[in-house]
Short mmCIF file of the C-alpha atoms (twelve columns), coordinates in Angstrom:
data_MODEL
# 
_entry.id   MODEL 
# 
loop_
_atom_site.group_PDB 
_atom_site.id 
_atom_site.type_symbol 
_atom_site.label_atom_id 
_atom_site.label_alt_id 
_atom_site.label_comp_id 
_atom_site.label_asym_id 
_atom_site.label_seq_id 
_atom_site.Cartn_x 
_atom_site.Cartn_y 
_atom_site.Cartn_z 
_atom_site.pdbx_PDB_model_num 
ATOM 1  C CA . UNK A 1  -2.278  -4.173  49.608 1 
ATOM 2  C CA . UNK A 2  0.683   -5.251  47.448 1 
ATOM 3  C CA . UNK A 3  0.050   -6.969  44.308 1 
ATOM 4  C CA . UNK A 4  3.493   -9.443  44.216 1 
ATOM 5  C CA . UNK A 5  3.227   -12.719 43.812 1 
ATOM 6  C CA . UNK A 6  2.442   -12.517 40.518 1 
ATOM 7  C CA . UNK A 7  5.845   -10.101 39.463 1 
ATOM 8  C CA . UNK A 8  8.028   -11.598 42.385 1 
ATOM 9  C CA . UNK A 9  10.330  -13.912 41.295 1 
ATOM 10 C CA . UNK A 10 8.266   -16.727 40.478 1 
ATOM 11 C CA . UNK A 11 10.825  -19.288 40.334 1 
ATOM 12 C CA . UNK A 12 9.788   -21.015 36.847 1 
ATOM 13 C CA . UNK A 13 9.499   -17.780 35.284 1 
ATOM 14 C CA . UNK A 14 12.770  -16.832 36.018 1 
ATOM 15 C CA . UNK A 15 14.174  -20.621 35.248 1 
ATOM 16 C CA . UNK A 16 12.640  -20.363 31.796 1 
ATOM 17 C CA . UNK A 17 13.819  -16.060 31.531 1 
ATOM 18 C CA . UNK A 18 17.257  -17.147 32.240 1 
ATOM 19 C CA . UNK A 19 17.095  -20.036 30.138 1 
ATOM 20 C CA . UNK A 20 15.563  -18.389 26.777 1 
ATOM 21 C CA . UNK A 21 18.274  -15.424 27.684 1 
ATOM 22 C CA . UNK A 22 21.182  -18.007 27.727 1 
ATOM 23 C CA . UNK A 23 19.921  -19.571 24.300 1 
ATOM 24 C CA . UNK A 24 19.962  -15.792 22.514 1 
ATOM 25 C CA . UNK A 25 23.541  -15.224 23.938 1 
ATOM 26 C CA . UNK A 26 25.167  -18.435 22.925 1 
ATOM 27 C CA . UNK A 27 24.097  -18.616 19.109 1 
ATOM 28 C CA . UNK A 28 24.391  -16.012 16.794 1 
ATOM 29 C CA . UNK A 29 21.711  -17.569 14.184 1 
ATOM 30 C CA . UNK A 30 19.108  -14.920 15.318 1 
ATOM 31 C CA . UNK A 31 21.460  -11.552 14.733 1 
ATOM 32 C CA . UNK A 32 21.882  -13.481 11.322 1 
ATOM 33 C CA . UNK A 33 17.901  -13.492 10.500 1 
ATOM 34 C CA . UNK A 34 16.846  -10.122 12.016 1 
ATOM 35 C CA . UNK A 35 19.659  -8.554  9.506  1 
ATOM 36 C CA . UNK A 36 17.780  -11.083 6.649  1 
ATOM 37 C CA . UNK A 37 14.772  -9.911  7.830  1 
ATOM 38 C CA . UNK A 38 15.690  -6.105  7.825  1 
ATOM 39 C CA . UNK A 39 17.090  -6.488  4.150  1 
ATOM 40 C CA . UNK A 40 13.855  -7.550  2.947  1 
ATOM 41 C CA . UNK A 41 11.976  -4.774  5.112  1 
ATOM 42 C CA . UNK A 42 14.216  -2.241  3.439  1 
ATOM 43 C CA . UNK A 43 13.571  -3.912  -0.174 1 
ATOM 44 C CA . UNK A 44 10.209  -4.088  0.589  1 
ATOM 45 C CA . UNK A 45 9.243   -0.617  2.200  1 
ATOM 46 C CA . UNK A 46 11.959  1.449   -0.238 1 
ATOM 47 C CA . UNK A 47 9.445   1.659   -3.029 1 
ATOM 48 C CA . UNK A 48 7.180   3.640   -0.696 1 
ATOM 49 C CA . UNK A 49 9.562   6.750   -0.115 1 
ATOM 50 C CA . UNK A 50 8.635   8.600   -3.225 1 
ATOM 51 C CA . UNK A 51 4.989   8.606   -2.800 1 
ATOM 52 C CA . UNK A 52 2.855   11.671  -2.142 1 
ATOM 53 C CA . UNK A 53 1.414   10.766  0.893  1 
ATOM 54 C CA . UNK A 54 4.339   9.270   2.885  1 
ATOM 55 C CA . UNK A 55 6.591   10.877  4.901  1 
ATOM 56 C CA . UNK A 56 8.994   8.866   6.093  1 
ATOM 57 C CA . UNK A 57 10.171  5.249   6.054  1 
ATOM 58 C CA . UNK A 58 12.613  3.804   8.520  1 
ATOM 59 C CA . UNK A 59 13.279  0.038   9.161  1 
ATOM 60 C CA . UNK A 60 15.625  -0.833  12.254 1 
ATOM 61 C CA . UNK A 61 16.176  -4.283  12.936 1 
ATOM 62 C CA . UNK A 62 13.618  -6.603  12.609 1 
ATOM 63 C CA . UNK A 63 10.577  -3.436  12.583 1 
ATOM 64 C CA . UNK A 64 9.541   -1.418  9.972  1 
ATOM 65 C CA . UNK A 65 7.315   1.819   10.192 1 
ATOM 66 C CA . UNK A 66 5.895   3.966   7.225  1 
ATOM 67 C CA . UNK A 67 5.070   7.427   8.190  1 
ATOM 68 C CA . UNK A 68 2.439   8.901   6.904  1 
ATOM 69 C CA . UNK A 69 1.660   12.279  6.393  1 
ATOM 70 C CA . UNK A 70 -2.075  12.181  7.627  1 
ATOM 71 C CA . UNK A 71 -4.016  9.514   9.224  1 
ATOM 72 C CA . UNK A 72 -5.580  7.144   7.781  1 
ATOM 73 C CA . UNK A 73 -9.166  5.696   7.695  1 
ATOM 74 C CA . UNK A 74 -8.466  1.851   8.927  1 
ATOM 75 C CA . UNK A 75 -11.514 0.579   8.112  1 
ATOM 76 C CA . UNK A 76 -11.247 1.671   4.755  1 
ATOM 77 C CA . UNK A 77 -7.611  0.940   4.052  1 
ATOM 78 C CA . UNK A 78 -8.623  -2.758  5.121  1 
ATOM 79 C CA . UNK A 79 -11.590 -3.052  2.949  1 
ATOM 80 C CA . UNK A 80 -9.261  -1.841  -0.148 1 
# 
């Protein structure tokens, strides 16, 4: 038994796909605030590079990761 009425071209959900898709093509303002948004990651996240237990820190975009070298205990990191 197929499972396709839900992923099969449900005609408002590809009205309103083709219509947010045609809003991100014909303005530019959100290519302007990702690269706003990836200056501040990269002022904000630079700091972190020199620290012992980091390994990495990359920001692409609107998305920025800190590596770590070892896990970390959640819980306790959100408690801090």
């Amino acid at each position: 038994l197929m499972h396709g009425p839900t992923f099969m071209g449900n005609p408002l959900a590809c009205a309103v796909a083709l219509a947010s898709v045609s809003k991100l093509l014909k303005g530019g303002w959100w290519r302007r605030r990702v690269r706003a948004i990836e200056g501040q990651l990269c002022a904000g996240l630079n700091p972190c590079v020199g620290l012992d237990t980091v390994a990495d820190v990359r920001v692409k975009g609107a998305i920025g990761v800190v590596e770590m070298k070892a896990p970390l205990d959640a819980a306790k990191v959100a408690a801090a």
